[in-house]
SEPAVO-253278 format. One record per atom (N, C-alpha, C, O): residue number from 1; chain; atom name; x, y, z. Coordinates in Angstrom, 1 decimal. Layout:
// residues N
  seq  mol  atom      c1      c2      c3
  NUM    A    CA       X       Y       Z
...
// end
This chain:
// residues 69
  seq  mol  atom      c1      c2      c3
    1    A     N    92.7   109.4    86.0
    1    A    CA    93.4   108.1    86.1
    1    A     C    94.4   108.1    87.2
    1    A     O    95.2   109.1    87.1
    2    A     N    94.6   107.3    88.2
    2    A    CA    95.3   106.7    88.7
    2    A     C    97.0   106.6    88.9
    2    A     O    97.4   106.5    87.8
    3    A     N    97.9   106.7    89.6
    3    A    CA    99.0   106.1    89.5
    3    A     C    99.0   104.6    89.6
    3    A     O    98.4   104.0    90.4
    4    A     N    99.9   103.8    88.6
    4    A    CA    99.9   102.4    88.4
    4    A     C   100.5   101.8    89.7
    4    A     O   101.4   101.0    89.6
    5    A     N   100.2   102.2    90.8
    5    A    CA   101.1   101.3    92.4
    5    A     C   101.9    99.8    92.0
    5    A     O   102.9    99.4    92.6
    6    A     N   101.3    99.2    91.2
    6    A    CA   102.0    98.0    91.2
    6    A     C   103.4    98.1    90.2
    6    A     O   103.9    97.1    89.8
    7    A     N   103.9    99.2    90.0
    7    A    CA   105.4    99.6    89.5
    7    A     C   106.1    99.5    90.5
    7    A     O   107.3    99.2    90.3
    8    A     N   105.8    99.7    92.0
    8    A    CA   106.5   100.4    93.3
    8    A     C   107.2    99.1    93.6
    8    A     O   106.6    98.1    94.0
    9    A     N   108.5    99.2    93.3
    9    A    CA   108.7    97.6    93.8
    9    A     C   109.3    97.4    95.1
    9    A     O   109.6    96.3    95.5
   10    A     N   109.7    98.8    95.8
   10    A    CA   110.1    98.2    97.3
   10    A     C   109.1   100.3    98.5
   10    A     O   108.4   101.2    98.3
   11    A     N   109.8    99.9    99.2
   11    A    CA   109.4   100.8   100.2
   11    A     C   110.6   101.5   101.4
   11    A     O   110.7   100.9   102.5
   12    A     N   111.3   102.6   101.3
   12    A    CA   112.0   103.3   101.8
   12    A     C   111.1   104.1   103.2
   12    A     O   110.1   104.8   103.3
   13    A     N   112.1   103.5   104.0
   13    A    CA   111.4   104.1   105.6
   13    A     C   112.5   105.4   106.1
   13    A     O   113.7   105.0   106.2
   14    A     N   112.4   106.3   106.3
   14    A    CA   112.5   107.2   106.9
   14    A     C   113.2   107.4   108.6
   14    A     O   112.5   106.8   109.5
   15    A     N   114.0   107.9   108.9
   15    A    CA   113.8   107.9   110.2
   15    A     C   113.4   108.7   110.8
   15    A     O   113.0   109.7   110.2
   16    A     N   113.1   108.7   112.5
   16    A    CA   112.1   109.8   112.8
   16    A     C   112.4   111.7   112.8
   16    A     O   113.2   112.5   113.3
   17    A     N   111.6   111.6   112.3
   17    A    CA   111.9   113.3   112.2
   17    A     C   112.8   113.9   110.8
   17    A     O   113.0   115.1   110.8
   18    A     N   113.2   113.0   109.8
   18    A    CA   113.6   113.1   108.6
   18    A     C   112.4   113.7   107.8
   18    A     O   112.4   114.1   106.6
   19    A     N   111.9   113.7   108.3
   19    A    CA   110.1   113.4   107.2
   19    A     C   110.1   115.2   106.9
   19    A     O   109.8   115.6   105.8
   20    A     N   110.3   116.0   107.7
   20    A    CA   109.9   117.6   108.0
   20    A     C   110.1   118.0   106.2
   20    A     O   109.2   118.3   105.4
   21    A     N   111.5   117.9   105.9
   21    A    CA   111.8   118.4   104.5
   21    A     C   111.0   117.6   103.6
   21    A     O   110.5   118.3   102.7
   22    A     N   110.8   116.7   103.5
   22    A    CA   110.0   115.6   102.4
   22    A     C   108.7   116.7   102.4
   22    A     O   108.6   117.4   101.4
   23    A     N   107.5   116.9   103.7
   23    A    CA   106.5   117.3   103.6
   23    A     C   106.7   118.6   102.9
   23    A     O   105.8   118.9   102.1
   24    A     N   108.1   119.5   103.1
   24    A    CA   107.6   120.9   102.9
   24    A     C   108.3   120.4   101.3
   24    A     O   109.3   121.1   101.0
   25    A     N   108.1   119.7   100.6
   25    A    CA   108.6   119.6    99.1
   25    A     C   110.6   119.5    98.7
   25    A     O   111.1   119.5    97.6
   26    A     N   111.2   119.2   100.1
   26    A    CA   112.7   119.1    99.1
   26    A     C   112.5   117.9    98.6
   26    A     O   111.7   117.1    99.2
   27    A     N   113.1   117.5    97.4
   27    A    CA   112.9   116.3    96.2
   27    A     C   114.1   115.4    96.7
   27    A     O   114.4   114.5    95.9
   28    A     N   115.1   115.4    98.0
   28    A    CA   115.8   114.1    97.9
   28    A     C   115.7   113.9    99.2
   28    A     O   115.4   114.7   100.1
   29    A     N   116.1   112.7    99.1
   29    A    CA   116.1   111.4   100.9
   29    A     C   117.9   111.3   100.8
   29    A     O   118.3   111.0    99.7
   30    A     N   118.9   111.7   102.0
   30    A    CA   119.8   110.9   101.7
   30    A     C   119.9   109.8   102.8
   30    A     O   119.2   109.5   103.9
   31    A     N   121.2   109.0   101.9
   31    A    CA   121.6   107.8   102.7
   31    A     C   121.0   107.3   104.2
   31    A     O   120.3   106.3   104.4
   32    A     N   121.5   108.4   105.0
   32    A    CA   121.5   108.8   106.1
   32    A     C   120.2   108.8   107.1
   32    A     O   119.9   108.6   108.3
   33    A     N   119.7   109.2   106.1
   33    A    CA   118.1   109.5   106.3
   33    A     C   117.2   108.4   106.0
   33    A     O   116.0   108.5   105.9
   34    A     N   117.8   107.4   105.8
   34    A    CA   117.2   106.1   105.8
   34    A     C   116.7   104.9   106.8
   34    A     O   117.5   103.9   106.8
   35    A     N   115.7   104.9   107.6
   35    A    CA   115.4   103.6   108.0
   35    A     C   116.1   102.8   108.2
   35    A     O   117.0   102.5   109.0
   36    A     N   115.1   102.0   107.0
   36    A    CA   114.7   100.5   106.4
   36    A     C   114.7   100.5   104.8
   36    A     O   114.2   101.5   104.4
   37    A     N   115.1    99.6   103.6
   37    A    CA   114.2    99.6   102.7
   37    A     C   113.7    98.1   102.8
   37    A     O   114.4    97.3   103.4
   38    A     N   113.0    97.8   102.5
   38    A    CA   111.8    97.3   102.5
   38    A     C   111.3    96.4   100.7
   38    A     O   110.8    96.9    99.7
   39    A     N   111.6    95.1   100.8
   39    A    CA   111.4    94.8    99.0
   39    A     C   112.5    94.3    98.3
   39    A     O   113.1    93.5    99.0
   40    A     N   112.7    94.4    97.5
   40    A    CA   114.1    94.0    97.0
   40    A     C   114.2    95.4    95.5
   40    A     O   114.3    95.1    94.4
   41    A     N   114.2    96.3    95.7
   41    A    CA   114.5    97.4    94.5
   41    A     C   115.7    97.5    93.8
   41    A     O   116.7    96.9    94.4
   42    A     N   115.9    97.8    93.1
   42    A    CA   117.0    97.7    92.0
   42    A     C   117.4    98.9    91.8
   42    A     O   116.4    99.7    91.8
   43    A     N   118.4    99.7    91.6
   43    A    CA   118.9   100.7    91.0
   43    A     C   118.2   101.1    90.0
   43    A     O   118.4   100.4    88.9
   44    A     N   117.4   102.2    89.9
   44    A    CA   116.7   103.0    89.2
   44    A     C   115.1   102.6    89.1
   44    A     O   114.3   103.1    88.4
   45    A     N   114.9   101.7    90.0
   45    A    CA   113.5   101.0    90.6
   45    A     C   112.2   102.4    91.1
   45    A     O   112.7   103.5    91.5
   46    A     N   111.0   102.4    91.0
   46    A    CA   110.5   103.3    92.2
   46    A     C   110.1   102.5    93.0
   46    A     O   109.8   101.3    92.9
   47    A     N   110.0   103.2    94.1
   47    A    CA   109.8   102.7    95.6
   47    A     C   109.0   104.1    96.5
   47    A     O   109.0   105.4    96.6
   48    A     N   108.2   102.9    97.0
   48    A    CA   107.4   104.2    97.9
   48    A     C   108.0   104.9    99.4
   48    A     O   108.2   104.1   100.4
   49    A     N   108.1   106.2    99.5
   49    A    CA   109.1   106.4   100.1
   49    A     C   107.7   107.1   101.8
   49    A     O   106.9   107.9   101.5
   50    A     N   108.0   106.6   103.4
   50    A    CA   107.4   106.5   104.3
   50    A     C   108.1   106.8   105.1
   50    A     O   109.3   106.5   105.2
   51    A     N   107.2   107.8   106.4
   51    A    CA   108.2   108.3   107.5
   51    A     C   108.1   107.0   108.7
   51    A     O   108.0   105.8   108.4
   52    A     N   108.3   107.6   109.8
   52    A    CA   109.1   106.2   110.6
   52    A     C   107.6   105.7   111.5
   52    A     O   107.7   104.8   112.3
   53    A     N   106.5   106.2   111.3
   53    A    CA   105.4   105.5   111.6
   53    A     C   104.6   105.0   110.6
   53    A     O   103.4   104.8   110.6
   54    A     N   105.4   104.7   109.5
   54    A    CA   104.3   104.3   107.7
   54    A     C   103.5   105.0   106.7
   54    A     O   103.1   104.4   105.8
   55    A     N   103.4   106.5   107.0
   55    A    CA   102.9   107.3   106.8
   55    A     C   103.5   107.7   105.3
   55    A     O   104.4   108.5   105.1
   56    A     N   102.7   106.9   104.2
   56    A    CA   103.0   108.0   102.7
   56    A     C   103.2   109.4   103.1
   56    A     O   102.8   110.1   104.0
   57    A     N   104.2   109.4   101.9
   57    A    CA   105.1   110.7   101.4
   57    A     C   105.0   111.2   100.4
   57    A     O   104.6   112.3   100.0
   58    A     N   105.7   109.5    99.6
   58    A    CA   105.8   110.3    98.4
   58    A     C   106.0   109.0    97.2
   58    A     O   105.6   107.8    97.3
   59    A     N   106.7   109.7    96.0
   59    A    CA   107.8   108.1    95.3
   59    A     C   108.5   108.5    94.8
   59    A     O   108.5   109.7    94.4
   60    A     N   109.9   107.5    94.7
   60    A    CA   110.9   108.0    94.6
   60    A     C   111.5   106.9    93.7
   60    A     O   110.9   105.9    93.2
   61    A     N   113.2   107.5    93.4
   61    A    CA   113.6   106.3    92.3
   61    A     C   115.1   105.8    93.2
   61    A     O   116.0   106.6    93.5
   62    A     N   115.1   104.4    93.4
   62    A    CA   115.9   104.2    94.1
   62    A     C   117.1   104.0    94.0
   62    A     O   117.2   102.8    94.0
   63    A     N   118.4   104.7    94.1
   63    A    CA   119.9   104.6    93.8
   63    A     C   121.1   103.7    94.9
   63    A     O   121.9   103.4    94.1
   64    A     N   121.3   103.4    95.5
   64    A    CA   121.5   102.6    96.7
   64    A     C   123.4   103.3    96.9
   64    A     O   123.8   103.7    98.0
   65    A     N   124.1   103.4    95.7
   65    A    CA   125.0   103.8    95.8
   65    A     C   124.8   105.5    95.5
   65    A     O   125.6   105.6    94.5
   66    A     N   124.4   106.3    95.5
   66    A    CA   124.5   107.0    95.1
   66    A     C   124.1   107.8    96.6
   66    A     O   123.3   107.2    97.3
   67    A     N   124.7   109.3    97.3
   67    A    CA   124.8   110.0    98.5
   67    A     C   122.8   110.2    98.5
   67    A     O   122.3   110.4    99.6
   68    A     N   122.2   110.2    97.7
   68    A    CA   120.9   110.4    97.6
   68    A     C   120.3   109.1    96.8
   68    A     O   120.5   108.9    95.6
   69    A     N   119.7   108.3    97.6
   69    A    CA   119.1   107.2    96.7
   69    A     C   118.3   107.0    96.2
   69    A     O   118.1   106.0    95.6
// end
C-alpha cells in the first residue's frame, strides 16, 4: 500500500546545495534552509519537502515558528 499524497498539503523548497544532509538521512530542514513554501500549510501540516531543482526528498511536518519547521 501506498502513501496517501493527498494529506501533503503544501511543498517546502530547499535552497541550492541544502539538499546534501536531507540525502545522507539528517531528519530536519532549518529556517534558513528554506527556499519557498509552496501551498498554504498549517502548523503541524505534512508537506512535501524538495531540493532547489524539484527533486523529492522526502515529508515533513511543517512548524513555521519553530528554528526547524
Amino acid at each position: 500500500m501506498g502513501y496517501p499524497f493527498e494529506v501533503l498539503v503544501g511543498t517546502i523548497t530547499l535552497k541550492p546545495g541544502r539538499e546534501k544532509k536531507i540525502r545522507h538521512f539528517y531528519p530536519w530542514v532549518q529556517n534558513g534552509e528554506i527556499l519557498s513554501v509552496d501551498g498554504n500549510p498549517s502548523p503541524g501540516d505534512l508537506v512535501k519537502v524538495v531540493d532547489s531543482q524539484g527533486v523529492w526528498l522526502g515529508i515533513g511536518t511543517y512548524y513555521p515558528t519553530h528554528r526547524f519547521p
